[in-house]
Structures are given as structure tokens and as C-alpha cells.
C-alpha positions as a Markdown table, in Angstrom:
| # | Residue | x | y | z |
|---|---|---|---|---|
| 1 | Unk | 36.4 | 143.5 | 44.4 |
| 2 | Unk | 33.1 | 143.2 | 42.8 |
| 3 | Unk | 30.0 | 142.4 | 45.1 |
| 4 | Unk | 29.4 | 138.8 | 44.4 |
| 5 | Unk | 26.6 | 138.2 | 42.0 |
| 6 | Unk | 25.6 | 134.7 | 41.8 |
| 7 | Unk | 22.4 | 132.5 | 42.5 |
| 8 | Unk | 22.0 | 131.5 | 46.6 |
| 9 | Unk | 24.8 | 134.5 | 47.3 |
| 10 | Unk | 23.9 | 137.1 | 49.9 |
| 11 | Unk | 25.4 | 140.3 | 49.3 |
| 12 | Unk | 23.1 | 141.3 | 52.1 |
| 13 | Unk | 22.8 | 139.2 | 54.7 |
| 14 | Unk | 19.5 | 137.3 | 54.8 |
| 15 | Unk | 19.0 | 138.2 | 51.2 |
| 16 | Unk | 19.5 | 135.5 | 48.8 |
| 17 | Unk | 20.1 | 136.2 | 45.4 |
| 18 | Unk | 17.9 | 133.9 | 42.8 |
| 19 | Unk | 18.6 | 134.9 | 39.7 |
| 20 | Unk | 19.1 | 138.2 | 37.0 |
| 21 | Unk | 16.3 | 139.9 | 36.0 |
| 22 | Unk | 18.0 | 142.7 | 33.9 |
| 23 | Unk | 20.6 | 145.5 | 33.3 |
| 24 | Unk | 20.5 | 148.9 | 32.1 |
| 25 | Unk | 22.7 | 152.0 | 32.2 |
| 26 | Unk | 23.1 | 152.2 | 35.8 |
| 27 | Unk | 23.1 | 149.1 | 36.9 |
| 28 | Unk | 22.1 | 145.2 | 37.1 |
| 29 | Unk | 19.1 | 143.5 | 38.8 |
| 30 | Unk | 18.5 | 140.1 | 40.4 |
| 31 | Unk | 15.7 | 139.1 | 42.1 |
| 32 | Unk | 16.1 | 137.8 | 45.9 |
| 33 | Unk | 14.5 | 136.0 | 49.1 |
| 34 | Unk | 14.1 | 138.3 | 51.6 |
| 35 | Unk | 14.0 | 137.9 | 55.5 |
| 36 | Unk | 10.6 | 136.2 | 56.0 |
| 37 | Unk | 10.2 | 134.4 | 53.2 |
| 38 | Unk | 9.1 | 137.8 | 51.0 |
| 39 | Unk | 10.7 | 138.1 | 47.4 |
| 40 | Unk | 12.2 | 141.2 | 46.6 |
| 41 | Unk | 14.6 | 142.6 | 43.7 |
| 42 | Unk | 17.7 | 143.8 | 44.5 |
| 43 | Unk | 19.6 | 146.6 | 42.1 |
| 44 | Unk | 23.5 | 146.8 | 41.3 |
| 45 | Unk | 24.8 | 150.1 | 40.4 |
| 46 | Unk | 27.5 | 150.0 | 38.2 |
| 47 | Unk | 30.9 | 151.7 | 39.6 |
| 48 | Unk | 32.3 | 151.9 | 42.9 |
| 49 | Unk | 32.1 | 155.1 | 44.9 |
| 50 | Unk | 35.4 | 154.6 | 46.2 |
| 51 | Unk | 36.6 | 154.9 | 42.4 |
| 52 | Unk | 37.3 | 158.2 | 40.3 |
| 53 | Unk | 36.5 | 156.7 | 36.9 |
| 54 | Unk | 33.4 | 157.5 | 35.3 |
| 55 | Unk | 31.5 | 154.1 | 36.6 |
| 56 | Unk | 32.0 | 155.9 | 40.3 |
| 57 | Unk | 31.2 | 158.8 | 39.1 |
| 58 | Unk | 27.5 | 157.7 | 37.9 |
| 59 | Unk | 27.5 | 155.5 | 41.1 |
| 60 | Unk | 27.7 | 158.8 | 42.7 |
| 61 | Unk | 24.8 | 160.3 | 40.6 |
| 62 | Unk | 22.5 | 157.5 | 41.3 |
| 63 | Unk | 23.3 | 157.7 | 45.4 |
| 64 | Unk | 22.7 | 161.3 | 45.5 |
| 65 | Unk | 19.3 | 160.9 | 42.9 |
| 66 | Unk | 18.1 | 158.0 | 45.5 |
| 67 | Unk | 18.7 | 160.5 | 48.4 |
| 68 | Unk | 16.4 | 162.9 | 46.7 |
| 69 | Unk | 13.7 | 160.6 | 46.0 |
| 70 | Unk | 13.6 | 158.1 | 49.0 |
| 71 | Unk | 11.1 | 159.8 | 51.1 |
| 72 | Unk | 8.7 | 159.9 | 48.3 |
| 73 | Unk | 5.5 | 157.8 | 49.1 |
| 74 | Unk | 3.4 | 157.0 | 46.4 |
| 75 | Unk | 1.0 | 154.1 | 44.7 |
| 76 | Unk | 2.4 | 154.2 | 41.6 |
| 77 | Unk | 6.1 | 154.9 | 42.8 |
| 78 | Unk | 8.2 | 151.5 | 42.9 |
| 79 | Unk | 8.8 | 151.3 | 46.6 |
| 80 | Unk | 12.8 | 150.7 | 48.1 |
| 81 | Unk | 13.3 | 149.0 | 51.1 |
| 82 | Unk | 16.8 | 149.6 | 51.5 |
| 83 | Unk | 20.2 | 151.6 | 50.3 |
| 84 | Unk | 23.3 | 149.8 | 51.2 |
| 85 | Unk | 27.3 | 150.6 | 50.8 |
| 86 | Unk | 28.7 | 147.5 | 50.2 |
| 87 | Unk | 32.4 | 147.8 | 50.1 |
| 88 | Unk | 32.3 | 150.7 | 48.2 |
| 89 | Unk | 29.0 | 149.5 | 45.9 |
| 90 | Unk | 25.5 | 150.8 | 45.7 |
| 91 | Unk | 23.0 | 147.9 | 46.3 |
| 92 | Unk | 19.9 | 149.1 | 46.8 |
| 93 | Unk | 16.2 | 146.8 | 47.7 |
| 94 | Unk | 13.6 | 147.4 | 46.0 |
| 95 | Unk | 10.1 | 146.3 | 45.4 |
| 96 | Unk | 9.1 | 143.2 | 43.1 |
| 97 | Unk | 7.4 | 144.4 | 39.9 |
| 98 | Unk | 5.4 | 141.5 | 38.1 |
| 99 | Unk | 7.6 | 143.0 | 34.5 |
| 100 | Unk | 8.3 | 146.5 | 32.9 |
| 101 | Unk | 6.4 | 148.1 | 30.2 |
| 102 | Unk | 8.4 | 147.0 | 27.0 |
| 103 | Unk | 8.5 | 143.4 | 28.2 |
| 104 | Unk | 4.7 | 143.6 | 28.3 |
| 105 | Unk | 4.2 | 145.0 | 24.7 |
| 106 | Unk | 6.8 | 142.2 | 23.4 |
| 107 | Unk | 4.2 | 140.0 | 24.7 |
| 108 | Unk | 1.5 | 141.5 | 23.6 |
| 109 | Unk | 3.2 | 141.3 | 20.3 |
| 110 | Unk | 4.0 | 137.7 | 20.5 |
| 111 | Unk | 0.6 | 137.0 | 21.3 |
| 112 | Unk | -0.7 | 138.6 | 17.8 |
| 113 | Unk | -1.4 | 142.1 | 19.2 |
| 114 | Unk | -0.3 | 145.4 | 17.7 |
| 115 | Unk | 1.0 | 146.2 | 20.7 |
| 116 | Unk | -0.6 | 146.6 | 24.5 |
| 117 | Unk | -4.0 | 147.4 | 24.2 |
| 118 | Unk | -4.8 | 151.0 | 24.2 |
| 119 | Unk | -7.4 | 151.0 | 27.5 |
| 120 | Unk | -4.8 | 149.4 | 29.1 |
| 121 | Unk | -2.0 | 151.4 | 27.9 |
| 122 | Unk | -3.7 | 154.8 | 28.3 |
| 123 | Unk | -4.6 | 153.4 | 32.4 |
| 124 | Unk | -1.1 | 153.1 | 32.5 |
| 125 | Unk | 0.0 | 156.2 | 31.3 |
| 126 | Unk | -2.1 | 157.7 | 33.8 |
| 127 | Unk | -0.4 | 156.5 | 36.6 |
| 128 | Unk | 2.9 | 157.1 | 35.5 |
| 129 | Unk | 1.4 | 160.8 | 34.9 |
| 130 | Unk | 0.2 | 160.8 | 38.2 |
| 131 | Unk | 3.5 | 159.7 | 39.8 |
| 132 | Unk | 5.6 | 162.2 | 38.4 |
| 133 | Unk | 3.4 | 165.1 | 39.0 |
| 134 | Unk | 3.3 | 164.0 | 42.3 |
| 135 | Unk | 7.2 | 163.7 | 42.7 |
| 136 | Unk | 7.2 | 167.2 | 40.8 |
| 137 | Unk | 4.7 | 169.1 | 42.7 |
| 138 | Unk | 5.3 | 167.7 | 46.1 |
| 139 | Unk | 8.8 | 167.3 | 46.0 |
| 140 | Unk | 10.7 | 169.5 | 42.6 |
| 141 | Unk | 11.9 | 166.6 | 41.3 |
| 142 | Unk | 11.9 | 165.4 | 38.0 |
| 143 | Unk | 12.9 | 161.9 | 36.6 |
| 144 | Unk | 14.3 | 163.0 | 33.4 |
| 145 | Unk | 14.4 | 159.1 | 32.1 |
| 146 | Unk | 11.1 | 157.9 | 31.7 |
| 147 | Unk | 10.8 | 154.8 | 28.8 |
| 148 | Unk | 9.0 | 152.2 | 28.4 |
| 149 | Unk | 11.9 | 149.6 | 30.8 |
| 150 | Unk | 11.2 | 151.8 | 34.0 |
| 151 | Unk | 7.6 | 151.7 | 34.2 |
| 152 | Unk | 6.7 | 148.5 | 36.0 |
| 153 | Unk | 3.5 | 146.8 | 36.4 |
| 154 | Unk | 2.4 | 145.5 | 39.2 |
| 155 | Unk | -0.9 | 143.8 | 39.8 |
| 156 | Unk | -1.8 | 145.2 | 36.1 |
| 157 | Unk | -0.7 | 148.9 | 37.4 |
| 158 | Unk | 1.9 | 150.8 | 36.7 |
| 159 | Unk | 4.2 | 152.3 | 39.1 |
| 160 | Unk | 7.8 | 154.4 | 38.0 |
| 161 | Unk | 11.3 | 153.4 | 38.9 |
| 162 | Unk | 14.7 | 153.7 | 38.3 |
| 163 | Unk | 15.9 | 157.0 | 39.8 |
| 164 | Unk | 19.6 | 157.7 | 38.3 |
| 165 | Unk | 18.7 | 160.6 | 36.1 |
| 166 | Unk | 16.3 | 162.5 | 39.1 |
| 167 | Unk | 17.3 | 166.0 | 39.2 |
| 168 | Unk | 15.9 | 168.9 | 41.8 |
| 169 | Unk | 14.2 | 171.4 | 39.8 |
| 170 | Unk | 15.8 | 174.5 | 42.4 |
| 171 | Unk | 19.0 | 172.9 | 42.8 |
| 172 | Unk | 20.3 | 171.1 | 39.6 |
| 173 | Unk | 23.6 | 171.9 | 38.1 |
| 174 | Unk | 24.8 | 171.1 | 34.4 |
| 175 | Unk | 26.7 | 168.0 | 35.3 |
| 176 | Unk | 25.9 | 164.3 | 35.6 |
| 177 | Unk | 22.9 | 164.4 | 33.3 |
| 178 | Unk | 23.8 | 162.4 | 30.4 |
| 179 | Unk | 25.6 | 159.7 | 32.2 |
| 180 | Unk | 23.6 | 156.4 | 32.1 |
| 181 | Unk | 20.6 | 158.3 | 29.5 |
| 182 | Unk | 18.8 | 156.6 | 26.6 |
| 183 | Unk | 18.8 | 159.2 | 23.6 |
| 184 | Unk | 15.9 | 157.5 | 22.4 |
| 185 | Unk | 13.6 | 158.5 | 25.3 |
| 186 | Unk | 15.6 | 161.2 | 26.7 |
| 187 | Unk | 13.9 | 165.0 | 27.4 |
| 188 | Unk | 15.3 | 168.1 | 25.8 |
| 189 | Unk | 16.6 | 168.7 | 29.3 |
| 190 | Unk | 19.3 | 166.1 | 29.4 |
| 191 | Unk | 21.1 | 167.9 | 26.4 |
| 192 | Unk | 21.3 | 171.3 | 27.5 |
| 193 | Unk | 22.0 | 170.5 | 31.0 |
| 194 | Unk | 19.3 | 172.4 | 32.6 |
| 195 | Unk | 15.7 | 171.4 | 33.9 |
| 196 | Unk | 12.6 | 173.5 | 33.5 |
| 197 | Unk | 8.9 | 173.2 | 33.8 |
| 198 | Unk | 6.2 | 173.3 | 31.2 |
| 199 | Unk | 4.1 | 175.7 | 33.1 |
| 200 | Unk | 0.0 | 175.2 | 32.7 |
| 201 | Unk | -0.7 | 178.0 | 30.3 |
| 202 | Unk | 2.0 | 176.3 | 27.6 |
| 203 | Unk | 0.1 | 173.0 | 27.5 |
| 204 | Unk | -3.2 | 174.5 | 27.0 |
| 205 | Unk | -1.8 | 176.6 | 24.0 |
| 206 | Unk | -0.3 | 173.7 | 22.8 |
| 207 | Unk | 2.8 | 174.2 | 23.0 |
| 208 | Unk | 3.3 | 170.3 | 24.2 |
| 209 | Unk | 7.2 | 171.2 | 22.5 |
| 210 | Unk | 8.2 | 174.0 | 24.0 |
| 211 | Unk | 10.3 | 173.2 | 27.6 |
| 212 | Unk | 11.5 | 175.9 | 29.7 |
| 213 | Unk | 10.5 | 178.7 | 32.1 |
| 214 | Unk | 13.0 | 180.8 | 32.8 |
| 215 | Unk | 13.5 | 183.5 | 30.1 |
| 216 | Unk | 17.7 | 181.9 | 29.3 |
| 217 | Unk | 17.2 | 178.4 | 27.3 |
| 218 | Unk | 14.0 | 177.0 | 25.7 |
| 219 | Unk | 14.5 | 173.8 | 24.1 |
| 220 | Unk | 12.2 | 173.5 | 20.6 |
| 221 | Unk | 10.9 | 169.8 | 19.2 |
| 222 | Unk | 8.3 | 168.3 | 17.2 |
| 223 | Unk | 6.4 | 171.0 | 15.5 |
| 224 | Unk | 7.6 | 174.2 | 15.6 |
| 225 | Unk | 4.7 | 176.3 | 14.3 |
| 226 | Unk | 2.7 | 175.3 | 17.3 |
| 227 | Unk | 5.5 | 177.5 | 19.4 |
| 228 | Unk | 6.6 | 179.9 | 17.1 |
| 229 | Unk | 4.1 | 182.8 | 18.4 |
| 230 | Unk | 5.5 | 182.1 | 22.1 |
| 231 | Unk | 9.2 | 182.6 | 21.9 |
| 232 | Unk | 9.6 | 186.3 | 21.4 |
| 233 | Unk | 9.8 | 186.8 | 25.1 |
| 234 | Unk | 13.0 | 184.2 | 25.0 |
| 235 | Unk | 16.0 | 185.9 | 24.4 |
| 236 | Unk | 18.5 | 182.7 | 24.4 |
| 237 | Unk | 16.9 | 179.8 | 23.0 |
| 238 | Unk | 18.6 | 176.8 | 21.3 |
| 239 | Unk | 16.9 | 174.5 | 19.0 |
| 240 | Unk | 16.5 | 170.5 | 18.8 |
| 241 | Unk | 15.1 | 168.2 | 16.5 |
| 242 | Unk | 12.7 | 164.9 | 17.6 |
| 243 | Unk | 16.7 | 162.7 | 17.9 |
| 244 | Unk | 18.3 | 165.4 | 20.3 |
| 245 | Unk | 20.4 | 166.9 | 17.6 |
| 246 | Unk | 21.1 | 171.1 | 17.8 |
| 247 | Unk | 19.6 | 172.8 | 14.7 |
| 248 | Unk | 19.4 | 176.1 | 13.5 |
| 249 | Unk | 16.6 | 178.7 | 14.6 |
| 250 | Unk | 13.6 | 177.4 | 12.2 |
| 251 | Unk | 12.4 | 179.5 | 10.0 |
């Protein structure tokens, strides 16, 4: 049986559920009175780790991702509270954000913009930066879903969320990385089931496409000329295009 999601219920007790904010691949959100009087959201996860199907298997993903990223401490890292088994279902506590990215461009559309103004838009993309090199430096992690839904602002800044996809950069397998992903916004990574690192001498080159750093896979997109020169020391390399799909070697 389902945790029960419905306005005034308390699927933890002394947290009150108001009403939905959202779902995505993982899971839904509703946003909830807290002990104290403090509002807080509160996330779903899709699946039930008592199940084999594939909903408890990506309930699984997102407990073990969760585990790897709940002692991370950061400004611009959406902050969790709390990681409950409820009968079986993930329910995690998390931070308030004010809205996500895309729901702020819709408004800045709707409000006769082209989109979110770029100072603002680059300040935010400078947090979110910041976060994940943070997580990646500190900790080897790496989000492997950042889009525009799971960047949140709060109090005009940015801060990143939504950890189902987070992957060690040592101890990641092939498995598990395409269950809850959005093609649209998804890194090379996700599709050949490995994780790598740009390391500092392929962005100043240029070579913004080129992911990988282990001499077995590098994952091509974008414009291949800008790479071309770098791959000879690659002996296994497997080609994208800019929509995820395996092409030949470019020539």
C-alpha cells in the first residue's frame, strides 16, 4: 500500500502535507508544515524497496545516490532534513525552494521576456557550477542530471537538487544510470555507462566535447574538429551525436 498522499495527511508524523508541487522521473513532491510551524517539501520516490520491479529498483538507485550525497554541505546545495523508510517507500525532507529554473523562464516568458535575463541567468549558472565542482572535488561525485527542473532558486539563488542519477566517480558500475534520465539534458556518461572527468588541460584546449580520462571510452559531441587532434592517444572510443545517438567514427 501506497504512502497516503493527500492535503492535511502525515506520512510523517508532525508533517502535514499541503499540497503537490511536482513530479519527475523519480518521484513526486508536495509541499508540507513542518514541526514548528516551518514549511518544508517533502519528495516521493517512485517504487517500493521491498519490490523487484523496476520502480523498486530506481527506489533503490535514489536511496543509495542520497547516501552518497547527504553529508554534502553547501550554499547552493538544496539542503535535506530527513530520509525515511516508510513501509517500504522512500520519503525524503527537503528544503523549500521559492521555484525551479524552467518555471522561472516560463515566467519570464509570460511576462514578454525572451527568456530569464542573461545577468541573472549567467549568476545562476555560477552557482550551480560552483556546487557541482564542490560535490566533485570534495566528494567524487557527479550529478549526471542537471536541467533546467533541478536547479532551484531560492532567495533569487540557485542551489542544485535532485540526487537520483549521482554516481561516485571511483566506484560507479554500468548499471542503474539511465533509469529515471531525461535524454534531452542527459551527459555522454549516462549512455555508455561509465563516468569520467574533463580534466583542466581539455577545457583550456577546447575540447568542451570531449568526456573521458581513462585511455578505454571517450564519448565525442558537438563539434568534432575541436577534438579531433586529441584522440590518438584513445584506443577505444565510441562516438555520439548532440541527441545521444551512437555514430560512426567522424571523419
Amino acid at each position: 500500500m501506497s504512502v497516503l498522499r493527500e492535503p492535511h495527511a502525515e506520512p510523517i508524523p508532525g508533517y502535514r502535507l499541503i499540497e503537490p508541487l511536482g513530479s519527475g522521473g523519480f518521484g513526486e513532491v508536495w509541499k508540507c508544515e513542518a514541526p514548528g510551524g516551518l514549511f518544508k517539501a517533502v519528495k516521493f520516490v517512485f517504487g517500493n524497496l521491498n519490490s523487484l520491479d523496476v520502480d523498486g529498483a530506481r527506489a533503490e538507485q535514489e536511496l543509495q545516490a542520497l547516501n552518497r550525497v547527504k553529508e554534502v554541505r553547501h550554499p547552493f546545495v538544496l539542503g535535506m532534513d530527513r530520509i525515511e523508510v516508510i513501509e517500504g517507500e522512500l520519503v525524503i525532507v527537503m528544503e523549500l525552494a521559492d521555484k525551479n529554473l524552467y518555471d522561472h523562464y516560463v515566467e519570464s516568458q509570460a511576462a514578454g521576456l525572451i527568456g530569464i535575463p542573461r545577468d541573472d541567468l549567467l549568476r545562476y549558472l555560477r552557482d550551480a557550477a560552483e556546487a557541482l565542482d564542490y560535490m566533485c572535488e570534495k566528494y567524487g561525485l557527479q550529478h549526471l542530471d542537471i536541467k533546467p527542473r533541478n536547479l532551484f532558486l531560492v532567495s533569487d539563488r540557485v542551489k542544485v537538487a535532485d540526487f537520483g542519477l549521482v554516481k561516485h566517480l571511483g566506484r560507479s558500475g554500468g548499471s542503474g544510470l539511465l533509469g529515471g534520465v531525461t535524454p534531452l539534458y542527459a551527459p555522454p556518461e549516462t549512455f555508455v555507462g561509465k563516468i569520467s572527468a574533463l580534466t583542466p588541460e581539455q577545457v583550456k584546449s577546447g575540447a568542451s566535447a570531449l568526456l573521458g580520462s581513462d585511455n578505454s571510452v571517450i564519448v565525442i559531441v558537438g563539434d568534432y574538429t575541436k577534438v579531433k587532434d586529441q584522440l590518438s592517444a584513445f584506443k577505444d572510443i565510441t562516438f555520439f551525436d548532440t541527441e545521444g545517438k551512437k555514430i560512426p567514427a567522424p571523419q
